[in-house]
N, C-alpha and C positions, 0 to 999 in steps of 0.2 A: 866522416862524422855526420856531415849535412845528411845527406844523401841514406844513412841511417838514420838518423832523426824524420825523415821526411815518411821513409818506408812504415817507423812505428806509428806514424802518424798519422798515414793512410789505414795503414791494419784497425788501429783503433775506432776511427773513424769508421771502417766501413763494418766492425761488427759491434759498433756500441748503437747502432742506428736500428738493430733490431730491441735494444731496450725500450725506443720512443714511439714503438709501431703500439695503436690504440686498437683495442676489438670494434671492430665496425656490428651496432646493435642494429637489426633495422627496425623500424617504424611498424610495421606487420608484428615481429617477434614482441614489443614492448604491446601494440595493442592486445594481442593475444595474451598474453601473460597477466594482462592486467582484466579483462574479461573474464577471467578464471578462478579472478579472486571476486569479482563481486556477488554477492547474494541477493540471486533476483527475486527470492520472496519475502525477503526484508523491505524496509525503507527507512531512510532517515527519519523524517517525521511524518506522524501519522495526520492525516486531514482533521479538520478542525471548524467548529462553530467561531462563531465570536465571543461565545462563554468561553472557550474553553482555551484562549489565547496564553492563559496564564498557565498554562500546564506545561513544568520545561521538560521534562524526562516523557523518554518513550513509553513507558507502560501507563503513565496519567493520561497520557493525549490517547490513548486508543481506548481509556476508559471512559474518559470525560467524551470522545467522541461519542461509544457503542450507548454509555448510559443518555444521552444528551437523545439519540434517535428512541433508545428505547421509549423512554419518559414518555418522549411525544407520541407513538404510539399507543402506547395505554394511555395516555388522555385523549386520546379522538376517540377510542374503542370507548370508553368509559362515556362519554357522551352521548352515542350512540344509545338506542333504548333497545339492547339486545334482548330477545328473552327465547330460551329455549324449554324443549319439550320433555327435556330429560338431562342428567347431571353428566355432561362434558368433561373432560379433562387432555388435552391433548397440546402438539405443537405442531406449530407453521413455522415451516424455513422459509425465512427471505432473504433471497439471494437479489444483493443491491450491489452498486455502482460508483465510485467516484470518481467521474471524469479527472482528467490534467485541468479541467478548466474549472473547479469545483463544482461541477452539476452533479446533485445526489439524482439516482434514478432506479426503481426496483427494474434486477433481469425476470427473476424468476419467484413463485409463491408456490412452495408446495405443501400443500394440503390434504388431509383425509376426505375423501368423498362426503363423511359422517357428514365433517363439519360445513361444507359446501352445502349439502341438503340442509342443514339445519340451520345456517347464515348464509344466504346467497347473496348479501352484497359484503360480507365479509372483505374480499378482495377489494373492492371497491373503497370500504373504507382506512384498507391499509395503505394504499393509492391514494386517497384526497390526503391522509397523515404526512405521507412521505411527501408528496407536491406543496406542503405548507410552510416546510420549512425551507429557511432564508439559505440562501445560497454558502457554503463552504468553502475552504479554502482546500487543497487538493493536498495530496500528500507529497514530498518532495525525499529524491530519491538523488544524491552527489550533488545539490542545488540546482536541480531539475526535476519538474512538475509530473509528476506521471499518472496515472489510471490507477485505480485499487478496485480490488472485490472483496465483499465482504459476504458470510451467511452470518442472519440474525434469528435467531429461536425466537417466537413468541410465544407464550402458555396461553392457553385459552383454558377458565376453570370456568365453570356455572356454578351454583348453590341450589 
């Protein structure tokens, strides 16, 4: 009777031990897996002035930022004593920058020749615009700081 008692006991034992066998995940398969979800042209939040700290939702903070550059732009242009030789209407891509460490910085300004002949420090004063303002906070992407780019349209009308 022992000796059967010991037999079921081994048997059980030795195939109830495939019940307690774990999948070994590895570390590679969980990074991978988890890379594939994230959406690298998103970001948590979008970079930000000091005005615009109060904006909790993503779509205010990328408006409160785009309008916050805009504004400033058209107020240094408007300063400026542009005058041209004939009625303008056109746009400039500015293609700009927000470091991880919030430095705003323009990459690129594209423009129609027109309007180069017609303002040639044009450039120049979208440069002293964007250099005036006070330093930002960076966008942050799983609570870590990352780089952004942005293009900003600006209209240029004469009367």
């Amino acid at each position: 009777m022992i000796k059967r008692f010991h037999f079921v006991f081994l048997l059980l034992l030795a195939t109830s031990c495939q019940f307690f066998e774990t999948e070994k995940v590895s570390s590679e398969n969980i990074y991978e897996q988890e890379m594939k979800t994230i959406n690298w042209k998103d970001v948590d939040s979008y970079p930000s002035f000091s005005n615009c700290e109060n904006a909790l939702e993503k779509p205010e903070q990328k408006e409160c930022f785009i309008n916050t550059i805009s504004t400033q732009l058209y107020k240094s242009l408007n300063h400026e004593e542009i005058v041209a030789t004939r009625d303008i209407y056109d746009t400039i891509k500015v293609n700009f920058e927000v470091s991880s460490k919030g430095q705003l910085s323009i990459l690129q300004i594209k423009m129609d020749t027109i309007l180069q002949k017609e303002f040639p420090n044009l450039e120049i004063w979208l440069l002293q615009s964007i250099d005036s303002l006070k330093p930002v906070a960076p966008a942050y992407k799983r609570g870590i700081p990352v780089k952004t780019q942005f293009t900003l349209p600006v209209i240029i009308r004469t009367n």
